[in-house]
C-alpha positions in Angstrom: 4.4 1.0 29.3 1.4 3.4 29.9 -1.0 4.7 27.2 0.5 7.5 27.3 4.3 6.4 27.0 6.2 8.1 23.7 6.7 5.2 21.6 8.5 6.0 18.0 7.7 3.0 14.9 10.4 3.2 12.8 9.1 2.1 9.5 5.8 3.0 10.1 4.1 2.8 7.2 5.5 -0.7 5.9 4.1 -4.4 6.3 5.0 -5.2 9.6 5.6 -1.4 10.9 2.0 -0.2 9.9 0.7 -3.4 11.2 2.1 -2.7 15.1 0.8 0.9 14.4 -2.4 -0.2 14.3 -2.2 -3.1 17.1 -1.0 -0.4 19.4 -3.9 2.0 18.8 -6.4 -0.9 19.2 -4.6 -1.2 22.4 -5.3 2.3 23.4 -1.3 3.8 22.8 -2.0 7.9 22.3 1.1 8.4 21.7 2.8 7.3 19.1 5.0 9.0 16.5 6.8 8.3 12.6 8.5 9.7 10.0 8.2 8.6 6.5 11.2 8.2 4.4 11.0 11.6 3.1 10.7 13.5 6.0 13.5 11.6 7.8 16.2 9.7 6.1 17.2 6.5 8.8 20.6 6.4 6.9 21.8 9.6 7.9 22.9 9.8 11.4 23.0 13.3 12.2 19.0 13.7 10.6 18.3 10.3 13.3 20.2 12.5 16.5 18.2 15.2 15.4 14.7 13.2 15.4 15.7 11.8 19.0 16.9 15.2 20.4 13.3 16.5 19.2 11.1 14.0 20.2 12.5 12.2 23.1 10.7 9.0 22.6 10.7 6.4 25.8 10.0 3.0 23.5 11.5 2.4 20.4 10.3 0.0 17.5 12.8 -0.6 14.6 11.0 -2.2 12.4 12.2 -0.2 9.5 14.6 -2.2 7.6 16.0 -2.5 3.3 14.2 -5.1 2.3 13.3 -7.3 -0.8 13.2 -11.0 -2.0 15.6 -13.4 -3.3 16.1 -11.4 -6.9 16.9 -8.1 -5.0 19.3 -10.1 -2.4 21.0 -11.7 -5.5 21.4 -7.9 -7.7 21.8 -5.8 -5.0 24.2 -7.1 -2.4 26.0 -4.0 -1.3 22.7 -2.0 -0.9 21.5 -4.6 1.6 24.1 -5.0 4.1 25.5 -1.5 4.0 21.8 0.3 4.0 20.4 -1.8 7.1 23.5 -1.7 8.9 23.8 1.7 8.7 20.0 2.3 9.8 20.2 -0.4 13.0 23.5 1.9 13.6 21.5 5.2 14.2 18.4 4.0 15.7 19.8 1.9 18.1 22.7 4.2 18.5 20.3 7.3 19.7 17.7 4.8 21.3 21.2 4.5 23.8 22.8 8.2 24.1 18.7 9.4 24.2 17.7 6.6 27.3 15.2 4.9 25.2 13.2 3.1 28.2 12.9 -0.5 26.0 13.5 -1.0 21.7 12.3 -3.6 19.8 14.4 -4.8 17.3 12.6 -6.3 14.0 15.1 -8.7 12.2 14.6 -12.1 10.1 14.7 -15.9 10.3 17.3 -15.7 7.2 20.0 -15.2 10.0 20.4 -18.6 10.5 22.5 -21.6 8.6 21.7 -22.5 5.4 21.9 -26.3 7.2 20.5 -25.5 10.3 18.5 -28.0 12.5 15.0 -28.3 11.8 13.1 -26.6 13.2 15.6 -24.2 14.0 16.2 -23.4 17.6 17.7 -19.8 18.2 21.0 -21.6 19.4 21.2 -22.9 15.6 22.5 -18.6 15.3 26.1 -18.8 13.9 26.9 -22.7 13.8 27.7 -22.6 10.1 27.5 -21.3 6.7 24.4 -18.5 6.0 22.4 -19.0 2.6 24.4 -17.3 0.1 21.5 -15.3 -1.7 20.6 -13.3 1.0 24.0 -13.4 3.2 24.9 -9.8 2.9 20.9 -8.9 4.4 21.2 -12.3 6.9 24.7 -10.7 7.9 23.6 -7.0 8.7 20.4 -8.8 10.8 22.8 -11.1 13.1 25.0 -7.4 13.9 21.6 -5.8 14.9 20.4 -8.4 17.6 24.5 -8.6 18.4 24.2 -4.7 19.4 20.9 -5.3 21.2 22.3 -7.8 23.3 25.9 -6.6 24.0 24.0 -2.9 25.1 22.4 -5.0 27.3 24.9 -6.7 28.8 27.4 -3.6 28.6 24.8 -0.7 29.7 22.0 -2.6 31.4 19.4 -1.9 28.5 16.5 -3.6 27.9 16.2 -4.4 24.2 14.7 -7.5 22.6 15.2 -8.6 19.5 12.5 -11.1 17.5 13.2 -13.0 14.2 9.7 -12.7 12.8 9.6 -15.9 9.7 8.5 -15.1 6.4 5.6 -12.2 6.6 2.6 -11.2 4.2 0.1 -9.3 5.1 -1.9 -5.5 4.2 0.5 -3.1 3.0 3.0 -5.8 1.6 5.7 -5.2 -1.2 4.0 -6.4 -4.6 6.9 -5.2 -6.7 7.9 -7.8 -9.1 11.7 -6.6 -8.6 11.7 -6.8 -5.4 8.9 -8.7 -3.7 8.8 -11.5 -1.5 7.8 -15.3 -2.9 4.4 -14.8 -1.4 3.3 -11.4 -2.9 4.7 -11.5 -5.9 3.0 -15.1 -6.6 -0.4 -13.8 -5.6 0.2 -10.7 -8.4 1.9 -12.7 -11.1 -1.1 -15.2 -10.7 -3.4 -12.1 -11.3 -1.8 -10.6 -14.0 -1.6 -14.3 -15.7 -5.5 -14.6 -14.9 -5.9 -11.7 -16.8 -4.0 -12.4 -19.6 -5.4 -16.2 -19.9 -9.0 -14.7 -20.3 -7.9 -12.2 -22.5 -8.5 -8.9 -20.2 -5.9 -6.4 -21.3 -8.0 -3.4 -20.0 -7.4 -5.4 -16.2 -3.6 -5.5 -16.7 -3.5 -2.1 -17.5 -5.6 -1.4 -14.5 -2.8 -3.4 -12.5 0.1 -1.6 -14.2 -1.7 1.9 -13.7 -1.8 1.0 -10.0 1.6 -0.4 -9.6 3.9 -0.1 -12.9 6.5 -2.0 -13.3 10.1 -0.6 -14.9 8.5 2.4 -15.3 5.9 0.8 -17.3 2.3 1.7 -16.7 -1.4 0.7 -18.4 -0.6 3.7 -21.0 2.3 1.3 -22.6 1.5 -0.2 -25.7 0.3 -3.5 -26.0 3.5 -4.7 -27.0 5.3 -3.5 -24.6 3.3 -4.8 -21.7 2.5 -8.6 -23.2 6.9 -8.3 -23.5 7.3 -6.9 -20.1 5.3 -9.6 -18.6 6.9 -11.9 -20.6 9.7 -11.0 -18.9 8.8 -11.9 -15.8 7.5 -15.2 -16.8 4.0 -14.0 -17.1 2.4 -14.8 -20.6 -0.9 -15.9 -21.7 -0.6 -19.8 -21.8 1.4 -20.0 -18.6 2.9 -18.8 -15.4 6.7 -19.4 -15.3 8.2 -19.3 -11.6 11.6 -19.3 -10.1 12.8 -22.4 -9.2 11.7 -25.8 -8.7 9.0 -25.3 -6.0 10.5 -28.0 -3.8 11.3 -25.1 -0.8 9.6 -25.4 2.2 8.4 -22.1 3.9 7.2 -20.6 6.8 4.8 -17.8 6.9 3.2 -15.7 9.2 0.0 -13.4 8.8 1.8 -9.6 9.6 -1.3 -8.6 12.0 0.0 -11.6 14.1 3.5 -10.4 14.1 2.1 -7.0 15.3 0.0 -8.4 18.0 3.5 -10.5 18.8 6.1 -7.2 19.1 3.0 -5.7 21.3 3.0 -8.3 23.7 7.1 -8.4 23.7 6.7 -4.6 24.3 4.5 -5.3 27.3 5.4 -8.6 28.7 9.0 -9.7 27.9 11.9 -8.3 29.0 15.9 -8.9 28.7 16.3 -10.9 31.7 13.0 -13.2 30.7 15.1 -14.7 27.8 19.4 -14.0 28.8 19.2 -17.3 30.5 22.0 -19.0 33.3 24.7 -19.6 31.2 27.7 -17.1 32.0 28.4 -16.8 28.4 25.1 -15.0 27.5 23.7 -15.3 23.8 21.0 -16.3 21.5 18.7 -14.1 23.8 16.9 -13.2 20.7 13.3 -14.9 20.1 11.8 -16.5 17.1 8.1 -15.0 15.6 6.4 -17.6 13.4 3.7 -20.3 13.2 5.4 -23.6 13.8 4.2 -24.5 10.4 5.3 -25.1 7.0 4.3 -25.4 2.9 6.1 -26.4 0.0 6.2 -23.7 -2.6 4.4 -25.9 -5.0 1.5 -26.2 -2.5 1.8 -22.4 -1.9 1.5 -21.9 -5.5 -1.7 -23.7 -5.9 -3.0 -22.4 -3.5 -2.4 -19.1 -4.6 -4.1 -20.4 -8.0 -7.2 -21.5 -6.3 -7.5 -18.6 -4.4 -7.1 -16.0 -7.4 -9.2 -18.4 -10.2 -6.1 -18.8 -12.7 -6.8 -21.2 -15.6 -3.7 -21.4 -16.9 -0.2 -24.0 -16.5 2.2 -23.3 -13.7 5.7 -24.3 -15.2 9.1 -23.8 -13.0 12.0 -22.5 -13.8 14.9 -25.2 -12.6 17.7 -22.6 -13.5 16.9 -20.4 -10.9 17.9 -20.4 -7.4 15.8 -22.5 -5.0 17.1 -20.6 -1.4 17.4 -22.1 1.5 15.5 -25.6 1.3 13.5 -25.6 3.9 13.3 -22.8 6.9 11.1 -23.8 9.7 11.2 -21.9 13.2 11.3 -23.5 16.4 8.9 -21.9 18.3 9.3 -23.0 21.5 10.6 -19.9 23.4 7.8 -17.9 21.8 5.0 -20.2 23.3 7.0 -20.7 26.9 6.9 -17.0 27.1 2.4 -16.8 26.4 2.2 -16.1 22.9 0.2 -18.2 19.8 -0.3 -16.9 16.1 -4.1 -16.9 15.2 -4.2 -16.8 11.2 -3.3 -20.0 9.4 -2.2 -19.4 5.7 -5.4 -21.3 4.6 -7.1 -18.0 5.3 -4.3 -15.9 5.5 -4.1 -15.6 1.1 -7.4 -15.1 0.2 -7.1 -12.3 2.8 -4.4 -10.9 1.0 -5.6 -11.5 -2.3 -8.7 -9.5 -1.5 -6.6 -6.8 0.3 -4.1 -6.7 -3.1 -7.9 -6.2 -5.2 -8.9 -3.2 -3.1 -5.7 -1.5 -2.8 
């Protein structure tokens, strides 16, 4: 790639999308282009030809994707498999028929077993049973980095995927329907702060920012102490899913962008296809090599936000996967570290959550 080479972020303005936006400008790239959801719908294929046929693009990042945490994977099944199988369809699809020089396919560390090897090597990919909570989502992910690599193989392409771990950085998902563990701790700790000291006027600053089923600061009092309450937010205590005995991975989303970067402009198909005549598992895993329990996570969290209150969990609902730790070992063979430990990494967000 050249500054000046066309490169099209689909997904631009999410977490990890807005995040390789940005790396890439640092970098110098002058050319870069996006479409918001609104002005071009990734599900509807003859809208994606269109968007190809128009702007020709020579590197493609798909890092647009359906996404949500372990209460959306559970209600809305259908939506996730069907939606991100139909967008990897398109994108990758026209990146093909349009000559797309190199793509970048964004996927997840949920593709693998729920029993998989720890850490889990990217040969642990389809050796047995997926997480059922998030199967339909895990399922969609393994077809994407399957069409990346049969194009390769098939039509000499040169797309890579990565499975980035758990991500949280500026720009993340704080919806408490359908947020990841990490962001949706970090605001259910703040609105429970605010609650514990009494501060109505700062949950209705939060709700006015971000509502919540619809619900915004204007609600009555009422209704916001019993939509909270809903969500295991009260004044007394913080009620979380689960028992807090997971183990996690996560990964500071300004790393992952500097990570697809250098993928972009280091690592190509025949750096990872390997000797073996039955080629697979060319994809590459993007984390830290680290891990925390969620019970450490959630103190952390605490600490970091000031909460006075009792943390209490919720043994009825679904743990996940038990633990999920990445074998990095292909990532740092092929020259690339993360920087930002989670230590850091949550007051960073915390702060970022305040201003935004």
């Amino acid at each position: 790639m050249n500054k000046d080479t066309k490169i099209y972020v689909a997904g631009h303005r999410g977490l990890v999308g807005s995040a390789i936006w940005k790396k890439l400008e640092s970098k110098g790239y002058n050319n870069l282009t996006g479409r918001t959801h609104a002005e071009l719908d990734l599900m509807d294929a003859v809208a994606v030809r269109q968007f190809f046929d128009q702007e020709q693009p020579q590197v493609v990042v798909l890092a647009a994707a359906h996404v949500g945490g372990i209460m959306a994977n559970l209600k809305y099944r259908a939506d996730f498999i069907y939606q991100n199988l139909q967008i990897q369809q398109n994108v990758i699809g026209e990146s093909w028929r349009h000559g797309v020089d190199k793509l970048l396919f964004l996927g997840s560390t949920c593709i693998y077993p729920r029993e998989a090897l720890q850490p889990i090597p990217e040969t642990a990919l389809l050796t047995s049973p997926l997480e059922y909570t998030n199967e339909p989502y895990a399922i969609a992910k393994i077809a994407g980095l399957k069409m990346c690599e049969s194009f390769n193989l098939q039509y000499g392409t040169n797309y890579i995927a990565v499975m980035p771990t758990n991500l949280y950085g500026p720009n993340d998902n704080f919806n408490l329907e359908t947020s990841h563990v990490m962001p949706a701790m970090i605001r259910k700790m703040h609105l429970a702060k605010m609650l514990n000291e009494g501060n109505i006027e700062g949950v209705r600053a939060d709700l006015n920012k971000r509502p919540v089923e619809g619900i915004d600061g204007k609600a009555s009092q009422q209704e916001i102490v019993a939509l909270l309450d809903h969500y295991g937010i009260n004044s007394e205590r913080l009620l979380l899913w689960g028992t807090g005995a997971p183990v996690r991975e996560f990964l500071w989303s300004e790393d992952m962008a500097d990570a697809s970067v250098y993928c972009l402009e280091h690592i190509n198909f025949d750096d990872v296809r390997g000797n073996d005549p039955e080629v697979r598992n060319c994809h590459i895993n993007i984390g830290s090599g680290k891990e925390i329990t969620i019970k450490q996570l959630a103190q952390l969290v605490k600490v970091t936000v000031g909460y006075q209150g009792d943390i209490e969990w919720d043994s009825t609902k679904p743990d996940g996967t038990l633990r999920k730790l990445t074998d990095v070992s292909k990532l740092h063979s092929l020259g690339w570290r993360h920087t930002m430990e989670i230590e850091q990494g949550v007051p960073a967000l915390y702060n970022w959550y305040l201003e935004n």
